[in-house]
MARMI-224643 format. One record per residue: residue number from 1; x, y, z of N, C-alpha, C in turn. Coordinates in steps of 0.2 Angstrom, whole numbers. Layout:
N
[NUM,[X,Y,Z],[X,Y,Z],[X,Y,Z]]
...
//
This chain:
374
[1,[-26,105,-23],[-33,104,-24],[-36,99,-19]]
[2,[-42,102,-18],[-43,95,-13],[-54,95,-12]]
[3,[-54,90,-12],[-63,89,-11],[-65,83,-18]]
[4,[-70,80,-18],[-73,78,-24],[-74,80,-29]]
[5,[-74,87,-29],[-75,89,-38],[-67,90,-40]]
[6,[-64,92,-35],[-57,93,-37],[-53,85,-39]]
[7,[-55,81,-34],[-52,75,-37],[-58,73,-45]]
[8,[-60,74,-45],[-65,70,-50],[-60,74,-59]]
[9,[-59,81,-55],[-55,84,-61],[-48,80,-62]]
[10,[-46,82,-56],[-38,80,-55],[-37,72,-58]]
[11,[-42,68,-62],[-42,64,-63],[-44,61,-70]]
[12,[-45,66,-75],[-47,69,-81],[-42,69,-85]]
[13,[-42,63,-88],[-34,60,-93],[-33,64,-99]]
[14,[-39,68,-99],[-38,73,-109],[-34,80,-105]]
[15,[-35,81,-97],[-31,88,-95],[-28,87,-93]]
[16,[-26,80,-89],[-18,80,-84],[-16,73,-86]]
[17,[-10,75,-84],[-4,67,-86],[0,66,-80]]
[18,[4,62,-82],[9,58,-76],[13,58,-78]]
[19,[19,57,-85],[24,58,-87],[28,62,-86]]
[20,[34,59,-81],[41,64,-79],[37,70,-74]]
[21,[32,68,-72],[28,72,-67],[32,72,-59]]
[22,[35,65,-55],[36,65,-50],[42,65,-50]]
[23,[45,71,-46],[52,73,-44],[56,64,-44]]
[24,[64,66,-49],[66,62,-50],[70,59,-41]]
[25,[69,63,-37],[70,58,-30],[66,55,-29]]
[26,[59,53,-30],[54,51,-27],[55,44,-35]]
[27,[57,45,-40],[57,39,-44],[63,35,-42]]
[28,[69,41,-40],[74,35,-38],[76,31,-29]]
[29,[68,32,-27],[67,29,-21],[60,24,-21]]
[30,[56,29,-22],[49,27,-20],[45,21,-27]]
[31,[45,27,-32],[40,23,-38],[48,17,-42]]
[32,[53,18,-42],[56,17,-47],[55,21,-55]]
[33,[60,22,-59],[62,25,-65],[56,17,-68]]
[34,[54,21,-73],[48,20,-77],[44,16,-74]]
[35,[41,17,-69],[37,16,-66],[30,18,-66]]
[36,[23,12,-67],[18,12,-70],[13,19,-66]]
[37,[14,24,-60],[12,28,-58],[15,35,-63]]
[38,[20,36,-66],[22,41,-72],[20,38,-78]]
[39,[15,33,-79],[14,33,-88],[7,36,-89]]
[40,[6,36,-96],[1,39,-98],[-2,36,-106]]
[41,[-9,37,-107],[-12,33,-111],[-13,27,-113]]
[42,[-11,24,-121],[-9,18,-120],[-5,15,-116]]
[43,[1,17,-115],[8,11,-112],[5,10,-105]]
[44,[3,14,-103],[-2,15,-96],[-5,8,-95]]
[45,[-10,10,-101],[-15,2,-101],[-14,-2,-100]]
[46,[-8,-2,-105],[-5,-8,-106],[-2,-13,-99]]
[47,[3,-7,-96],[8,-10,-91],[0,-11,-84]]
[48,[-4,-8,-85],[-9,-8,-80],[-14,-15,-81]]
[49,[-12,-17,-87],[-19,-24,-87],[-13,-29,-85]]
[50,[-7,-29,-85],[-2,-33,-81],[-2,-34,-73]]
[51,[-2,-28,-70],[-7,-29,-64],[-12,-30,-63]]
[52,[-16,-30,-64],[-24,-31,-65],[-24,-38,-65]]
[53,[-21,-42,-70],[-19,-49,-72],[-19,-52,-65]]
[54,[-17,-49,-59],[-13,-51,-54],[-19,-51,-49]]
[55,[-26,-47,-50],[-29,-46,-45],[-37,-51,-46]]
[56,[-34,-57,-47],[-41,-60,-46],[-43,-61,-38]]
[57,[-48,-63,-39],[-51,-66,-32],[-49,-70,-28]]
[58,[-47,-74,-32],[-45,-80,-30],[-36,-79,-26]]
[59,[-33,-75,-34],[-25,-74,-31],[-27,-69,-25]]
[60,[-31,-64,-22],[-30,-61,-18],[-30,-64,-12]]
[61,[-35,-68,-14],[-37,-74,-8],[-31,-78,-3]]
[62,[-27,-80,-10],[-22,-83,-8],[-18,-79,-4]]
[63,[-16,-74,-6],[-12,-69,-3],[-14,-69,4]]
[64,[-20,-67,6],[-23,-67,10],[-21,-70,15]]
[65,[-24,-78,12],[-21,-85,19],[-14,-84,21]]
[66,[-9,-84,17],[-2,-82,16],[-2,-78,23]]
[67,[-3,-73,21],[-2,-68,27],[-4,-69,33]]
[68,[-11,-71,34],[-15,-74,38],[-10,-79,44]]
[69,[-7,-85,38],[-1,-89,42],[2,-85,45]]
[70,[7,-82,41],[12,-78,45],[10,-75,51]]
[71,[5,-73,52],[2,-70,59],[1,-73,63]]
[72,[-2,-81,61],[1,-84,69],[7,-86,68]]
[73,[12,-90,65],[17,-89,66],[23,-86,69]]
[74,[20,-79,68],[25,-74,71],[23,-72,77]]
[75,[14,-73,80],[13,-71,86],[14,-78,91]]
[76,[14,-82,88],[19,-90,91],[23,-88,96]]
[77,[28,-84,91],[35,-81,93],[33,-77,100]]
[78,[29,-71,97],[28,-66,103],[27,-70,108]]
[79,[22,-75,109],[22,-74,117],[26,-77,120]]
[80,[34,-79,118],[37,-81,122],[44,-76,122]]
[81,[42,-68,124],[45,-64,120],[41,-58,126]]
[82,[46,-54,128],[44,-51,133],[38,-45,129]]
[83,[40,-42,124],[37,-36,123],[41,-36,113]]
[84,[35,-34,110],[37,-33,101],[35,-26,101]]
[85,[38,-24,95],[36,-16,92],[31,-20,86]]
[86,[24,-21,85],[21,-24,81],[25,-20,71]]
[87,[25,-15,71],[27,-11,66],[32,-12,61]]
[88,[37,-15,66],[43,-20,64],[39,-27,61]]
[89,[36,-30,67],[35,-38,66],[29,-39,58]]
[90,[25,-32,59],[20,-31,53],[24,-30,45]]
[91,[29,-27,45],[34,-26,38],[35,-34,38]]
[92,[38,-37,42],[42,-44,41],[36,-49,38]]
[93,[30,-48,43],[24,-53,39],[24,-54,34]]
[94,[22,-45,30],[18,-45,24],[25,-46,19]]
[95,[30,-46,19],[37,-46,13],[38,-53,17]]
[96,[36,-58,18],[37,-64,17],[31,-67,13]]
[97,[24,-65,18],[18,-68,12],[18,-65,4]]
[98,[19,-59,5],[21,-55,-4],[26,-58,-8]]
[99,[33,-62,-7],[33,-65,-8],[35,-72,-11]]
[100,[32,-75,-5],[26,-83,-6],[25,-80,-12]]
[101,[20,-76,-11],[14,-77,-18],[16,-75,-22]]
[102,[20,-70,-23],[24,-68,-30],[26,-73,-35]]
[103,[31,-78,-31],[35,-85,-32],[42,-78,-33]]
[104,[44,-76,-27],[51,-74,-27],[54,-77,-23]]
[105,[58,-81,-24],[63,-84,-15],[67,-79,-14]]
[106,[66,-81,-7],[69,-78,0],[72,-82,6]]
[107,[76,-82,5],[80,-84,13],[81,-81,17]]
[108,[78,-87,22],[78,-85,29],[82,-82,31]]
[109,[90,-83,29],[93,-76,30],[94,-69,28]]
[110,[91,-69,23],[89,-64,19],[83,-58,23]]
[111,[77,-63,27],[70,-59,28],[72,-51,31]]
[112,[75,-51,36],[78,-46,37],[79,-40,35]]
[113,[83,-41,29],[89,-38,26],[82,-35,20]]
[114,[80,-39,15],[76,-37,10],[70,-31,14]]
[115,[67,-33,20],[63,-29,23],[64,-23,26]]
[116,[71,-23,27],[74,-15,28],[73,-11,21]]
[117,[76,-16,17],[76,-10,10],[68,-9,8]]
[118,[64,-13,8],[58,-9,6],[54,-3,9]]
[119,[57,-4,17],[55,-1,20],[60,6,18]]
[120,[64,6,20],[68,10,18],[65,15,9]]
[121,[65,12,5],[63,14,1],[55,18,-1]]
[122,[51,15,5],[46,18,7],[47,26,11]]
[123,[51,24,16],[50,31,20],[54,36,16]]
[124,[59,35,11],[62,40,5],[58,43,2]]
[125,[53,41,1],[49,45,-4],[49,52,-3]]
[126,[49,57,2],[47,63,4],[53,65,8]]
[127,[59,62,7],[65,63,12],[69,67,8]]
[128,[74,70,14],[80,74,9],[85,69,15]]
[129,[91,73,13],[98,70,17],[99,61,19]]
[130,[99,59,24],[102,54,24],[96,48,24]]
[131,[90,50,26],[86,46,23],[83,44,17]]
[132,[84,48,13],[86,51,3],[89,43,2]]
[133,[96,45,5],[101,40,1],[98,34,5]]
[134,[96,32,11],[95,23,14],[90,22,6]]
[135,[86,25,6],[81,23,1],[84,22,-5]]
[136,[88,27,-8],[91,24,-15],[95,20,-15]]
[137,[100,17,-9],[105,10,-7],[100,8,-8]]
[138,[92,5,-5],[90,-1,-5],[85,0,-10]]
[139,[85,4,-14],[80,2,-21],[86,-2,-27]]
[140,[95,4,-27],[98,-1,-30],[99,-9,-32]]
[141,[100,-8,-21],[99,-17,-20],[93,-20,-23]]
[142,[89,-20,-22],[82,-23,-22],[81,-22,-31]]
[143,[82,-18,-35],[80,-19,-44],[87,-26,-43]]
[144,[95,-23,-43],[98,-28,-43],[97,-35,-44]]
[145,[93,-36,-36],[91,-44,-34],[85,-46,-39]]
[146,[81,-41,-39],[74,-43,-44],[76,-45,-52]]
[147,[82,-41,-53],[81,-40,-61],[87,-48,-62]]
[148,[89,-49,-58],[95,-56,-58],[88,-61,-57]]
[149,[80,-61,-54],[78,-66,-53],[72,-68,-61]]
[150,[72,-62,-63],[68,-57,-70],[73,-63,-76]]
[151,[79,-63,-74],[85,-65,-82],[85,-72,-78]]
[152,[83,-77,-74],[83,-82,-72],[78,-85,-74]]
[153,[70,-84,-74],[66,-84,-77],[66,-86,-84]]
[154,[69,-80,-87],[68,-79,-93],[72,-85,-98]]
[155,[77,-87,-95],[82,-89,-97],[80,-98,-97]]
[156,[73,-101,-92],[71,-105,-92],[68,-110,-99]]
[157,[70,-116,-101],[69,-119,-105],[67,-126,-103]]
[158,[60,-127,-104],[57,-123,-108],[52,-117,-103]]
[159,[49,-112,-105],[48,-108,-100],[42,-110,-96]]
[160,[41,-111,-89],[38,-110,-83],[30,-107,-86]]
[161,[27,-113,-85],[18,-112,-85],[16,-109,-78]]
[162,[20,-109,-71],[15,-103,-67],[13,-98,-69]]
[163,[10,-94,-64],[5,-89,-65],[7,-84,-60]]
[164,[14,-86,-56],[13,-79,-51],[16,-74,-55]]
[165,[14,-68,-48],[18,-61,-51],[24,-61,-56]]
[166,[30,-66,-52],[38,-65,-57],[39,-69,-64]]
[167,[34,-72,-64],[33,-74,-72],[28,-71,-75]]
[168,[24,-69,-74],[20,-65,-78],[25,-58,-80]]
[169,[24,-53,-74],[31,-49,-76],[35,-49,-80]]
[170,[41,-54,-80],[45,-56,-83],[44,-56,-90]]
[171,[39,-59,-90],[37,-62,-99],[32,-58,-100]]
[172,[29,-51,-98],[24,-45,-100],[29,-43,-108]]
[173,[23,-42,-110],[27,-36,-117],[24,-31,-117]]
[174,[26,-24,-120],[24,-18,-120],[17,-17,-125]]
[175,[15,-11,-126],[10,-10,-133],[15,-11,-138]]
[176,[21,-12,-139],[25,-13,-145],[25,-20,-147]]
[177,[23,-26,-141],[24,-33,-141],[32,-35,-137]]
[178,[36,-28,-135],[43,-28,-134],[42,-32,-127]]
[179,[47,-36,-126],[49,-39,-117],[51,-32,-115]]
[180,[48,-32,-110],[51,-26,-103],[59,-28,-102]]
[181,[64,-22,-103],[71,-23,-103],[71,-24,-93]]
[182,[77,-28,-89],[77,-32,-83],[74,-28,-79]]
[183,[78,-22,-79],[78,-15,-75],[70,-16,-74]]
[184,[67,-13,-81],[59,-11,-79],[55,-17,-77]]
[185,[57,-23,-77],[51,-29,-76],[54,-27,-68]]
[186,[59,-25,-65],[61,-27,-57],[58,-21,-56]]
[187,[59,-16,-57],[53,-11,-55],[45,-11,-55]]
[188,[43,-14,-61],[35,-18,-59],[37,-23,-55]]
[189,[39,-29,-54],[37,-32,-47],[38,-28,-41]]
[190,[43,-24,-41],[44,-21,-34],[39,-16,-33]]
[191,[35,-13,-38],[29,-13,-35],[23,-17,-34]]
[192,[22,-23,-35],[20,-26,-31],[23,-27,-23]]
[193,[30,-30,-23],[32,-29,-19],[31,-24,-11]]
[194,[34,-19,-12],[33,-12,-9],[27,-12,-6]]
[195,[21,-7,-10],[17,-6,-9],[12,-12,-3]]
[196,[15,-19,-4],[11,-22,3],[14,-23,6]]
[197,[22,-23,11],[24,-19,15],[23,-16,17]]
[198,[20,-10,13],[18,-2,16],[11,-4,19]]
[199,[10,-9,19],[1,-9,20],[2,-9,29]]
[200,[10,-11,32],[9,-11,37],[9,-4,42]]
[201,[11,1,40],[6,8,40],[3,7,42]]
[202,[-3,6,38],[-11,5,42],[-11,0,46]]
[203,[-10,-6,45],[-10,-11,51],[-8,-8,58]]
[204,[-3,-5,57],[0,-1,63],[-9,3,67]]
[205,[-7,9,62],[-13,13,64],[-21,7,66]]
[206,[-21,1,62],[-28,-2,66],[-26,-4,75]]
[207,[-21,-7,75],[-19,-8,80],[-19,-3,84]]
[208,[-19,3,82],[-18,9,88],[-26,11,89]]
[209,[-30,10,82],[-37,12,84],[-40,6,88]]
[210,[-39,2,86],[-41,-4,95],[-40,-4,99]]
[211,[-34,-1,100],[-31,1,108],[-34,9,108]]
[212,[-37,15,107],[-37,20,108],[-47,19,108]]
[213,[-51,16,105],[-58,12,104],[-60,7,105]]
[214,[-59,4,112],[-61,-3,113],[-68,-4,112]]
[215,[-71,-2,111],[-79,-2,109],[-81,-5,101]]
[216,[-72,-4,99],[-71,-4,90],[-70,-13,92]]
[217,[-64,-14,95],[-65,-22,96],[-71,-27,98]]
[218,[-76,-22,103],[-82,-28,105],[-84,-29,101]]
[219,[-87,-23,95],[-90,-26,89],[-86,-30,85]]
[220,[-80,-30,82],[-76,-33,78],[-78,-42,81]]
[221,[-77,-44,87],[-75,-50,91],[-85,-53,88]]
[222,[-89,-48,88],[-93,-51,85],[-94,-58,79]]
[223,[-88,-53,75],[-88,-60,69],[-92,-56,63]]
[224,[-95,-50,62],[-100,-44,59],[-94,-44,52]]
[225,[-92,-47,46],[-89,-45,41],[-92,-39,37]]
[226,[-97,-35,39],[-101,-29,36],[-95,-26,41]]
[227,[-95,-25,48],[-93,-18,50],[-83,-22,50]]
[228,[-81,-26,50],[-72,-26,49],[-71,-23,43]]
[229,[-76,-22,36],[-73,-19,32],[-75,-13,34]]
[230,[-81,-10,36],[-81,-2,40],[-75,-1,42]]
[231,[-74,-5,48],[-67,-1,51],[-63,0,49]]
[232,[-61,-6,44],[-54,-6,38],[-54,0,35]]
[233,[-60,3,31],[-61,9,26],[-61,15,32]]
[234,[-62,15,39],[-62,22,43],[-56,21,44]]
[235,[-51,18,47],[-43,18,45],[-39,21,43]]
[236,[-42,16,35],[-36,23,30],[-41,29,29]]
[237,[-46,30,29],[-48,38,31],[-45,41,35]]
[238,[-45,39,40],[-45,43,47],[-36,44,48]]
[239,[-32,40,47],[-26,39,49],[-23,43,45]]
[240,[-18,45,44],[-10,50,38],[-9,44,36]]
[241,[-6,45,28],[0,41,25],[2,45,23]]
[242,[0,42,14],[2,48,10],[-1,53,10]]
[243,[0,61,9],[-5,66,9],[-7,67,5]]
[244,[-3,68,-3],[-4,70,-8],[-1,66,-16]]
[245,[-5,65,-21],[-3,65,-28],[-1,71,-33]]
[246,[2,69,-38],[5,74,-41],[2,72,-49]]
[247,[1,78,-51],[-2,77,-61],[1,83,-65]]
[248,[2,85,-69],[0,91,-73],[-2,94,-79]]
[249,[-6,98,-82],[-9,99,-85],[-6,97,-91]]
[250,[-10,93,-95],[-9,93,-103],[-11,99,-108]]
[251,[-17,104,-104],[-16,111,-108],[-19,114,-106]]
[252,[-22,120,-106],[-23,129,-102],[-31,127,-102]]
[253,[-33,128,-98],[-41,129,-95],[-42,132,-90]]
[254,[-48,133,-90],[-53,137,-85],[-56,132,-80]]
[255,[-57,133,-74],[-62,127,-69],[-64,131,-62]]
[256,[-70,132,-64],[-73,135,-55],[-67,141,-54]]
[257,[-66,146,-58],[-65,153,-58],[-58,152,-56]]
[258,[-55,147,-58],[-48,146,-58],[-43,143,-64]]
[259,[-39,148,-67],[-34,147,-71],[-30,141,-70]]
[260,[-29,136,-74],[-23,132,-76],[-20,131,-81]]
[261,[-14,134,-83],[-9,134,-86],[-7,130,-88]]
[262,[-4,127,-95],[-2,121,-98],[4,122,-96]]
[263,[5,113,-94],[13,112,-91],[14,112,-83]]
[264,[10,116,-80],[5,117,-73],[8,110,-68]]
[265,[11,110,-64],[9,105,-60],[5,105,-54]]
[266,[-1,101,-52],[-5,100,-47],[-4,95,-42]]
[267,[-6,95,-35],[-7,91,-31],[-13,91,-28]]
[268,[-15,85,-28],[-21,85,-26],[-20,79,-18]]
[269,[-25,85,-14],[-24,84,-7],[-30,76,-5]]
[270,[-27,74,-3],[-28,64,-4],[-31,66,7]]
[271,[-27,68,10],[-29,68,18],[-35,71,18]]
[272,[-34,79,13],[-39,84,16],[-44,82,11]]
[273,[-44,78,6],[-51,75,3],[-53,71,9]]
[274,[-49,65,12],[-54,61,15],[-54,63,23]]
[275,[-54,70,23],[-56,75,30],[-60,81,27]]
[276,[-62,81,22],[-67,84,19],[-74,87,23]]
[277,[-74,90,29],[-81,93,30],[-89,92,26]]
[278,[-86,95,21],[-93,93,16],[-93,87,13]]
[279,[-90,83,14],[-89,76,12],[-92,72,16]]
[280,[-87,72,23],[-88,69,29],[-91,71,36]]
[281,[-97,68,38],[-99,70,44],[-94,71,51]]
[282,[-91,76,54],[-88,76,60],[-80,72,56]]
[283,[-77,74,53],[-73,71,48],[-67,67,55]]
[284,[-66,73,59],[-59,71,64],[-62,66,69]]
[285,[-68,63,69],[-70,58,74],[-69,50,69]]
[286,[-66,49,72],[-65,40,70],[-73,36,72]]
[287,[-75,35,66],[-83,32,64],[-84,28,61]]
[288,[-80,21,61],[-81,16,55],[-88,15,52]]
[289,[-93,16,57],[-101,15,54],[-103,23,51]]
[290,[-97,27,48],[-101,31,44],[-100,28,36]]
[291,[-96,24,35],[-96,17,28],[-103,14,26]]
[292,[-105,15,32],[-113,9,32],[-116,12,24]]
[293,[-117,19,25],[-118,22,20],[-116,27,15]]
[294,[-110,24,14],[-105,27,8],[-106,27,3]]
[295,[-108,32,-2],[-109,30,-10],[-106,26,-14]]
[296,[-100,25,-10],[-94,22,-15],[-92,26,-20]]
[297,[-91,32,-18],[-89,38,-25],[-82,35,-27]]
[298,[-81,35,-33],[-72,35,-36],[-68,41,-33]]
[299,[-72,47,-30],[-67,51,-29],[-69,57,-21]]
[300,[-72,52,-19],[-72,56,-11],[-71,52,-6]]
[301,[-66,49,-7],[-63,45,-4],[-57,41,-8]]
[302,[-52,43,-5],[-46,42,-8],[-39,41,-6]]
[303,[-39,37,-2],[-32,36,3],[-27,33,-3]]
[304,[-29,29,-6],[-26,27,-12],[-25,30,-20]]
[305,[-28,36,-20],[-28,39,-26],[-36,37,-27]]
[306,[-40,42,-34],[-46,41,-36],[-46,39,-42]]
[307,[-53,39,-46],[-54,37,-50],[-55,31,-51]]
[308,[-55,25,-57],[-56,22,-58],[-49,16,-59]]
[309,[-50,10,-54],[-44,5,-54],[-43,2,-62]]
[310,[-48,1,-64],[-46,-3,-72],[-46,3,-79]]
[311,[-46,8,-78],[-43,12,-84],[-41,17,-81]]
[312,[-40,21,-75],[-37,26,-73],[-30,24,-68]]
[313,[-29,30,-65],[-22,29,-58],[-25,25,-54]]
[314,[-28,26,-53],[-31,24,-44],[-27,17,-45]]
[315,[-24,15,-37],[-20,12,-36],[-24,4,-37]]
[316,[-21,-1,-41],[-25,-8,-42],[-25,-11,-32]]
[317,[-20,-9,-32],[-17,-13,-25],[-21,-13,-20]]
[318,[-26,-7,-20],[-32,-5,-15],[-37,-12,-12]]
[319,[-37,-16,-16],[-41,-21,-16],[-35,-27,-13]]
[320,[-28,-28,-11],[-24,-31,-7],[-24,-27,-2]]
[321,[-25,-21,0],[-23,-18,7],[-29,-18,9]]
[322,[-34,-18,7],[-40,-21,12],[-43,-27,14]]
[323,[-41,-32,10],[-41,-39,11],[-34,-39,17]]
[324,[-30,-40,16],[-22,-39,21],[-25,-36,26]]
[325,[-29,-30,29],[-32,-29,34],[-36,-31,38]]
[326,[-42,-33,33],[-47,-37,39],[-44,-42,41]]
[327,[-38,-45,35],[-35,-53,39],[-32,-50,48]]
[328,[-28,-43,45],[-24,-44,51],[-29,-39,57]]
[329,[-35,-35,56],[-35,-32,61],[-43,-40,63]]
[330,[-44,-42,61],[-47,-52,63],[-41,-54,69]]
[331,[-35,-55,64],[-33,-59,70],[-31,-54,77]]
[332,[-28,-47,76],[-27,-44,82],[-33,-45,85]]
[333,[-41,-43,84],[-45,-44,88],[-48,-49,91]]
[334,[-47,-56,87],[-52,-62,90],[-45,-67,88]]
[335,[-40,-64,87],[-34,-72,87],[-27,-69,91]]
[336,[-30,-66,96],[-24,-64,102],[-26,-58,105]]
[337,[-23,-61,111],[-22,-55,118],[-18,-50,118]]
[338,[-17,-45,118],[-10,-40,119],[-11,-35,123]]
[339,[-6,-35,130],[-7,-28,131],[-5,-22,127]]
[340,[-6,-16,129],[-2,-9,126],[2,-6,133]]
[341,[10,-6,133],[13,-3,136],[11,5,136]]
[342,[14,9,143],[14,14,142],[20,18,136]]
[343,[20,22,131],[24,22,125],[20,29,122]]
[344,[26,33,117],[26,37,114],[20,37,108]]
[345,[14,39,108],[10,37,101],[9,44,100]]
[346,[13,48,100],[11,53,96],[13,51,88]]
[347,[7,54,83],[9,55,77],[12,61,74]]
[348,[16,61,69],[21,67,67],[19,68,60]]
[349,[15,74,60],[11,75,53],[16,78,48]]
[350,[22,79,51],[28,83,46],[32,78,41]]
[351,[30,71,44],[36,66,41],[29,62,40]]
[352,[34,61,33],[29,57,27],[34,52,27]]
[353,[31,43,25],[25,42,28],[27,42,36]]
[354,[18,44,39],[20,44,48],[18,37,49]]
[355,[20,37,57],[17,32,62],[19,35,69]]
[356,[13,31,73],[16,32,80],[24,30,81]]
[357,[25,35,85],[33,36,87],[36,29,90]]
[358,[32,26,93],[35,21,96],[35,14,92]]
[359,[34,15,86],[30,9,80],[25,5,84]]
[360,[22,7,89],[15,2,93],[20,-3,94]]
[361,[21,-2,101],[25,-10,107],[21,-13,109]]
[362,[18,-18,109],[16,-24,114],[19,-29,117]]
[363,[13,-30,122],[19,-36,128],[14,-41,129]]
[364,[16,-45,132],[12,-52,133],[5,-54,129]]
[365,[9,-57,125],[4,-57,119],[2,-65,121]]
[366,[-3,-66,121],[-8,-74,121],[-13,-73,115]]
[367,[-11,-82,114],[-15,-82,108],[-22,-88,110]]
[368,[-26,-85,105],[-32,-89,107],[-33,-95,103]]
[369,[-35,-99,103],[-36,-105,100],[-40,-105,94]]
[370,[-44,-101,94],[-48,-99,86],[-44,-93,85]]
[371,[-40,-90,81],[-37,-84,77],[-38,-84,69]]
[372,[-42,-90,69],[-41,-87,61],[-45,-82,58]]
[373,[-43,-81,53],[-48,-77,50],[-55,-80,43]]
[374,[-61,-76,49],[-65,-78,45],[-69,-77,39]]
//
């Protein structure tokens, strides 16, 4: 399925569900086994206002700065550093800042190692054969290490008045009132987790729309906080990630002279909605200022899933992956220099999730003395 009315269906919690819906490789890599994108109705809510919990203003904020640091910090390093694959150095950022704010420790010997696995467990999603398995190695590890940090927590007396992510988590009950058993609390953090390392996907792809539309940087160097979110939302429009979500019907209907069968599994097309012709004008042209004028529909635009963030699937996260982005496509454009070597940018629309082939290389990176973000 794919378009606004298709997503606006495909969204309709009295027809479709999520329960046991997503191929059991894709839970023992991607979402984790009971994992809040397979529930449905109450326990849904329930596990969904624990997230929600996590997305104030203020916490995003924080996260923000966080990341922010890291970005000069790490472009400190580049410029005495003949040439970086940004790609790499952008997973390392964001699973340091993520984190910080979570309140998970990590040691410096560790950053490496944990950043492989999430990454790793990202690009399994959609894989068979030997990338299959890297992904379920580093999801074992990673519940492992979460759920050992989940029973340290919990075991604290008297228990811990913070408010990040691993205490909240930790100490979440169900609609029963039940604690979350270790397993499943280390599978909701790790989606926190995950999913903002995966924000370096796009990070990547902004980097490569500055260097492919330098006209996109004159204006951004402006300081215009109206068009950095344009650009941000043309982005995930315009670039591949995920292509598609999965649902299926709760019971047998008719829609627009099309049978669906109860029990029915559906995907609805997430790229080809937000390349939608009757949607989007000249959809294959990269156009941040066609946002100017966006309705803000819940479901004709959808790089994260549609619908509604505080009672439907749509992904809460959406509101860090765009915060996370103006920070960092701010400092590539007005808080450092970098050239682009010559270098493989093809993107491979077969492999889920894609990127440029070369992870986007730079070299001679100079920083400017105002980088921060505004």
């Amino acid at each position: 399925m794919s378009g606004e009315d298709a997503a606006s269906l495909f969204y309709d919690e009295e027809r479709f569900e999520r329960t046991g819906v997503a191929p059991l490789r894709v839970q023992e890599t991607l979402f984790g086994r009971g994992g809040v994108q397979g529930m449905d109705d109450l326990p849904h809510r329930r596990r969904k206002e624990m997230f929600l919990s996590l997305m104030s203003v203020e916490s995003i904020a924080r996260l923000a700065d966080l990341s922010d640091g890291q970005w000069r910090a790490y472009a400190t390093r580049w410029a005495k550093r003949d040439q970086v694959v940004l790609f790499d150095e952008a997973c390392e950022i964001l699973c340091r800042a993520v984190c910080v704010w979570a309140g998970v420790p990590l040691a410096e010997a560790d950053v490496q190692k944990r950043t492989r696995d999430f990454v790793a467990m990202i690009e399994a999603g959609a894989a068979v054969g030997p990338r299959h398995w890297r992904g379920r190695l580093a999801r074992n590890r990673t519940e492992g290490w979460i759920g050992g940090l989940v029973n340290q927590v919990r075991a604290q007396s008297p228990p811990s008045d913070e408010g990040d992510a691993l205490q909240v988590i930790a100490r979440h009950r169900d609609a029963q009132g039940r604690l979350l058993n270790s397993e499943l609390a280390a599978v909701g953090l790790i989606n926190l987790l995950r999913p903002t390392v995966a924000i370096a996907w796009y990070v990547t792809f902004a980097a490569l729309a500055l260097y492919q539309h330098p006209e996109c940087r004159a204006r951004l160097l402006t300081g215009e906080a109206e068009y950095r979110e344009w650009f941000v939302q043309e982005v995930r429009r315009y670039y591949p990630f995920f292509p598609a979500v999965a649902a299926r019907t709760r019971k047998e209907f008719d829609w627009k002279g099309y049978h669906f069968p109860h029990g029915t599994r559906v995907l609805l097309d997430l790229y080809g909605t937000d390349h939608d012709a009757r949607l989007w004008e000249r959809p294959d042209v990269f156009l941040p200022e066609r946002f100017r004028h966006w309705n803000r529909s819940a479901f004709n635009f959808v790089p994260q899933g549609g619908g509604e963030h505080r009672t439907g699937h749509r992904c809460p996260g959406e509101w860090i992956t765009i915060e996370l982005m103006k920070g960092a496509v701010a400092f590539m454009s007005a808080g450092m220099h970098f050239d682009v070597p010559q270098q493989d940018l093809r993107i491979n629309l077969s492999r889920i999730p894609t990127i440029p082939k070369s992870r986007f290389v730079i070299k001679q990176v100079r920083l400017n003395s105002r980088g921060e973000r505004e």
